[in-house]
N, C-alpha and C positions, 0 to 999 in steps of 0.2 A: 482856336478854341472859342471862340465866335459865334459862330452858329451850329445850330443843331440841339434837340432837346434832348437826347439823350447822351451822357456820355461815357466809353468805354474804358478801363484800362487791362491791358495783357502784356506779362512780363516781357523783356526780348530774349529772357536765356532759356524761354521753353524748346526741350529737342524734341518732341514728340505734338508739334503745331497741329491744331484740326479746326476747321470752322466752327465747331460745337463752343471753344475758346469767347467764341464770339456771340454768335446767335444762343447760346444756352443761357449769358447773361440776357440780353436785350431781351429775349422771351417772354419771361415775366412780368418785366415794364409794360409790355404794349401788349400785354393779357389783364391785368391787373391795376386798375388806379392805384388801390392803397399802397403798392408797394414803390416805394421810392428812391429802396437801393436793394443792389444784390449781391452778396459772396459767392464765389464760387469753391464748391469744396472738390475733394479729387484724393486718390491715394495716391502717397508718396514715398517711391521707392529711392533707395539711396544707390548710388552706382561707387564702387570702392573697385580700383584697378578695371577691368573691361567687363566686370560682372555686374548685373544690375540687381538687388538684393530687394525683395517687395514690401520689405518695411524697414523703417530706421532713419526713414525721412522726418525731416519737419520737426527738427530736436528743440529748437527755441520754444516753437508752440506749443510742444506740450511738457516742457521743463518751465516755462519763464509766462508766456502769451496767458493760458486756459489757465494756470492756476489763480493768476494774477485776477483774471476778470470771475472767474470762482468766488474768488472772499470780495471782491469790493462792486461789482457789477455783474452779480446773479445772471441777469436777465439776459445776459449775452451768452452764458453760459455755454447753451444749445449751438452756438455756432461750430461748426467742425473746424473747418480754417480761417481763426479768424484773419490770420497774418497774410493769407492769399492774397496776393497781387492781381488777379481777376476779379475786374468787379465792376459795375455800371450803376447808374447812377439817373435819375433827375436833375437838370440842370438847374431850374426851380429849387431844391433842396441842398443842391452839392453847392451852390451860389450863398446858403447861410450860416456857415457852418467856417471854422476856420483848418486847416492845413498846417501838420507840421511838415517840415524840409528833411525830414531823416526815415529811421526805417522806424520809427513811432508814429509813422503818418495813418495806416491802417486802425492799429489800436485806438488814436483817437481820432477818425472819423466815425467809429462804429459807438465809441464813449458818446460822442457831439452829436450823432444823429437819433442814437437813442434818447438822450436828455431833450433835443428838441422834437423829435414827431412820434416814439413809442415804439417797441418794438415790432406792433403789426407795421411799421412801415420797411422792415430789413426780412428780404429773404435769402433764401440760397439756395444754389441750384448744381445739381453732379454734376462734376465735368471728366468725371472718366478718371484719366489717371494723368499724371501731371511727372515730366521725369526733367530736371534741369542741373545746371553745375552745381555740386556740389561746395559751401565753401567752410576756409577751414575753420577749427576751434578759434582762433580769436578774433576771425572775424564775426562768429557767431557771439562770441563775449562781449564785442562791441555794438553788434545789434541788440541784445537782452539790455545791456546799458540805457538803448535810446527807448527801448519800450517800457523800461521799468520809470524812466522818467516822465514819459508821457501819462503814466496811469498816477505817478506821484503826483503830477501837474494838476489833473483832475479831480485829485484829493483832495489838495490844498482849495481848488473853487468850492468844493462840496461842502468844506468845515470852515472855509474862511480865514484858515491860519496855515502858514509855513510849514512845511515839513521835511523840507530838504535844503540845509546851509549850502548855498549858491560854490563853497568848494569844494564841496563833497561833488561836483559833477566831473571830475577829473577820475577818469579811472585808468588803475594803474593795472599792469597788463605784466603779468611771469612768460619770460623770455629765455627757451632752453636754447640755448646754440654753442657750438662746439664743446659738449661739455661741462659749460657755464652756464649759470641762473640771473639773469639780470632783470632789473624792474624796469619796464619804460612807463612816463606817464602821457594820458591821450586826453588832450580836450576834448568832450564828447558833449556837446551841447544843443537840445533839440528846440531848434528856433519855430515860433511857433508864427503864421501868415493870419492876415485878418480874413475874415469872410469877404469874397470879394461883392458882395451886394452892396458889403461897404466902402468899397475904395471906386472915389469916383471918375478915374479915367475905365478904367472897365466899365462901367455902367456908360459911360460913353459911348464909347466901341463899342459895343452889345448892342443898345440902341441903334444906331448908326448900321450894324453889320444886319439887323432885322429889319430898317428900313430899304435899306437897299434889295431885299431880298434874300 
């Protein structure tokens, strides 16, 4: 991750792969200065036993993801997917910005790129249709968890004050099995990277990996 000025990401659980995946994001970069990052948006069907169902995908998104950047970050609004895992990027831009480690990583790079270059800097671009495993209800409950954190995270920089008591990030998860209802609790904690423009062993190696070539 060294060289190269543009950089890609594509999920690995897509079953329906096409090159479009790839060049559909980069397209826009190297058509457009202004734009500095791109989502890729795609419909998404849900596959339930061997039948493939052409809508009922992408329940986080528009249960937990869109409403959430609806009341507190308008301007993203317009995004279709924002949660899509295809996306490319400016290395120049994606270098100031910081990275969370969970599935709130998306939500806030699109919070942190919009706060710093605007939103003529984000586009998005069709990618067809997008068909991957499906996963189940709780692990969908633990991703809403890691997103609703990271848009809470971003609250708190906006007004300057707390708003989520550091144990309220345990959430507790209803457990049907054999007949029984049991509570388990999950540490669910979304760690958040620095921008690596700031951390100076990368900027070494960067340096370094461009000198050389």
């Amino acid at each position: 991750m060294l060289r190269g000025d543009l950089v890609v990401w594509v999920d690995t659980d897509i079953r329906n792969m096409h090159p479009k995946f790839v060049y559909g994001l980069v397209g826009p970069l190297l058509r457009e200065e202004r734009i500095l990052f791109v989502k890729g948006y795609y419909r998404r069907p849900v596959q339930i036993g061997d039948r493939l169902y052409e809508t009922g995908g992408g329940r986080v998104t528009e249960l937990v993801a869109r409403p959430l950047l609806n009341l507190f970050f308008p301007e993203l609004s317009g995004l279709i997917q924002p949660l899509a895992g295809e996306y490319a990027g400016r290395r120049e831009a994606l270098e100031q910005i910081p990275f969370f480690t969970g599935y709130g990583v998306e939500t806030g790079m699109l919070i942190d790129l919009l706060n710093r270059f605007g939103l003529g800097a984000i586009g998005q671009v069709d990618l067809e249709q997008r068909v991957h495993r499906n996963q189940s209800l709780q692990s969908l409950s633990l991703m809403a968890f890691q997103i609703v954190q990271v848009v809470a995270r971003r609250l708190e920089d906006r007004l300057g004050t707390p708003l989520v008591d550091p144990a309220a990030r345990t959430l507790k998860l209803i457990r049907h099995e054999a007949g029984q209802l049991s509570l388990e609790e999950r540490e669910v904690v979304e760690a958040e990277r620095p921008p690596m423009a700031t951390v100076p062993e990368y900027q070494a190696r960067r340096a370094a990996a461009v000198a050389s070539g």
